[in-house]
Structures are given as structure tokens and as C-alpha cells.
C-alpha positions in Angstrom: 51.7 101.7 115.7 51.4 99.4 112.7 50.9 100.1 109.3 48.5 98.1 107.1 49.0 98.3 104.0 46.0 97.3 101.2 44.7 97.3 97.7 40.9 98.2 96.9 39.5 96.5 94.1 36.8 99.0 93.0 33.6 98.3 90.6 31.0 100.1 89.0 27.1 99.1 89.4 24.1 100.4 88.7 23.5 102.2 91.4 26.8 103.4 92.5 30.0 101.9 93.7 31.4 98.6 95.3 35.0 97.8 96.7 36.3 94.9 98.8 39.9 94.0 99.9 42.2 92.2 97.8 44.1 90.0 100.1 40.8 89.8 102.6 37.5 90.0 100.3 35.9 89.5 103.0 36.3 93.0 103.7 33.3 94.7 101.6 31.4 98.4 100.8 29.4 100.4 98.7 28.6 103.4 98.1 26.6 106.4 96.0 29.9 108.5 94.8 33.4 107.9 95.6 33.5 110.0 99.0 31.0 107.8 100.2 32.4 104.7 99.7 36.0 105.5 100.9 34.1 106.7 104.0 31.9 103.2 104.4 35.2 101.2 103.3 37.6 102.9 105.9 34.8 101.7 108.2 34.3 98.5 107.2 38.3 97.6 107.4 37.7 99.2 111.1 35.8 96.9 112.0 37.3 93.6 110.6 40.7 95.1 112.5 41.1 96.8 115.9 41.0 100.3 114.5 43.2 101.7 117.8 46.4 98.9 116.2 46.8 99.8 113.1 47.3 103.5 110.9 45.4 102.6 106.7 47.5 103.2 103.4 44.7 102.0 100.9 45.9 101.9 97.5 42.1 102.0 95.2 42.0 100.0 92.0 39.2 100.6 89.6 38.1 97.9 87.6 36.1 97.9 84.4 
């Protein structure tokens, strides 16, 4: 099984959290607290890759 290896650019908003992939910002969540949006990013990187391919190392960055 492959490993993919990426860094998560996170943000503050108003309302909570956002994140998106470095190298594929096309690759996007949000979320209330932090639990949530690990949760709705693991999810969204699911379904941009086949999720039975690949094992996650996420490395999160949080921006100011």
C-alpha cells in the first residue's frame, strides 16, 4: 500500500476552521473545532484519491 504523504495549510475564520492541501488546493474543509475538521479533511482527501490505494501522513500547518 502506498503512502501519501501531505501538508495542511490551516486558517482561522470566523466561524471556525479551514484547511486545504498544499500541493493540491483543490483539496478543501472546514470545520467548527479542530476534531471536526481533521475528520471532514481526511474525508475530503478520500474522495479526491481512491481511499482503498493509499495509507494518510498529514502534516497540519496553521497559518495566522
Amino acid at each position: 500500500m502506498e503512502t501519501k504523504k501531505h501538508t495542511v495549510i490551516v486558517e482561522k475564520t470566523d466561524v471556525g476552521l479551514s484547511a486545504y492541501l498544499k500541493n493540491a488546493n483543490v483539496v478543501k474543509a472546514t470545520g467548527k473545532n479542530e476534531q471536526e475538521l481533521k475528520k471532514n479533511m481526511i474525508d475530503a482527501i478520500d474522495s479526491y484519491y481512491s481511499p482503498s490505494v493509499h495509507q494518510l501522513k498529514l502534516t497540519y500547518i496553521y497559518s495566522n
